[in-house]
C-alpha positions, 0 to 999 in steps of 0.5 A: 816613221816610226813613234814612241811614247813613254809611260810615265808614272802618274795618277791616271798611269799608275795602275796601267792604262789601256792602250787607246786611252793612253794614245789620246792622251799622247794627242794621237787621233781616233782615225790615226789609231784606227790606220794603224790597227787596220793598215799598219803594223798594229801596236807595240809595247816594249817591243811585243804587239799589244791590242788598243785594249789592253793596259800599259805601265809605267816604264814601258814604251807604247810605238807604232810605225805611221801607216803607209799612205796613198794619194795625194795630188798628181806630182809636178817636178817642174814646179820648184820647191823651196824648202826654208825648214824640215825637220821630221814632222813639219816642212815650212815652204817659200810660196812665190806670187801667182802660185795657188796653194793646192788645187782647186776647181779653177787651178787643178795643177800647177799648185805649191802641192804639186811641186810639193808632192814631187819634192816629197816622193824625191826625198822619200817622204808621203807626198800627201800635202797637209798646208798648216796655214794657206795664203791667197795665190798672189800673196807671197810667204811662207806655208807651214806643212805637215809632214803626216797625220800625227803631227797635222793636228798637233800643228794646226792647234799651235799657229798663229798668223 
């Protein structure tokens, strides 16, 4: 997936802004920048790669494509999804009773992030399973997930039970 951010021409922008300043402000991650500068494509600014050192302007365009990731938990396809709403960053699932949310000492397989994992790799999303709000395994609901690490902490900072 690809991101793009544009400059917008206000004080703190007016006479540029470095890269990794303007990437904060955008709300993405020290460690998300990071990925991207060591395990993805880099940066971009209308298109020609820039360092997370160098000044942006009004009017330009600062992208990036999401850094490929690995891991994840082991995928079990025969554990049903049911997926209420996606969209490109987020995914809301249906948990039934008696099924934990991810694994843990006591439940290591059979999860919600199981059956997730499987749903993601089949749709072509990372199966990497970011639960914005857990419920206890014999609570039925709906869990609200991330789909990537840029829009993990943007989420988690707006729920509210």
């Amino acid at each position: 997936m690809q991101l793009y951010f544009a400059v917008p021409d206000t004080a703190t922008t007016h006479e540029g802004v470095l890269v990794r300043s303007f990437l904060r402000q955008c709300a993405v991650s020290t460690e998300l920048a990071r990925a991207v500068k060591f395990q993805g494509g880099g940066f971009f600014a209308d298109g020609a790669s820039v360092l997370a050192n160098r000044r942006v302007y009004p009017g330009q365009v600062l992208s990036f494509d999401l850094p490929p990731e690995a891991g994840g938990v082991a995928p079990q396809p025969d554990i049903a999804v049911q997926v209420v709403y996606e969209d490109a960053f987020a995914v809301v699932l249906e948990k039934p009773p008696q099924l934990a949310v991810h694994p843990t000492l006591n439940y290591p397989g059979g999860t919600l992030a199981n059956g997730y994992a499987a749903w993601a790799a089949a749709h072509g999303h990372s199966p990497v399973f970011r639960p914005v709000n857990r419920i206890d395994k014999d609570t039925s609901g709906l869990v609200l997930a991330a789909k990537n690490a840029y829009a993990a902490p943007l989420l988690a900072g707006g729920v509210e039970k």
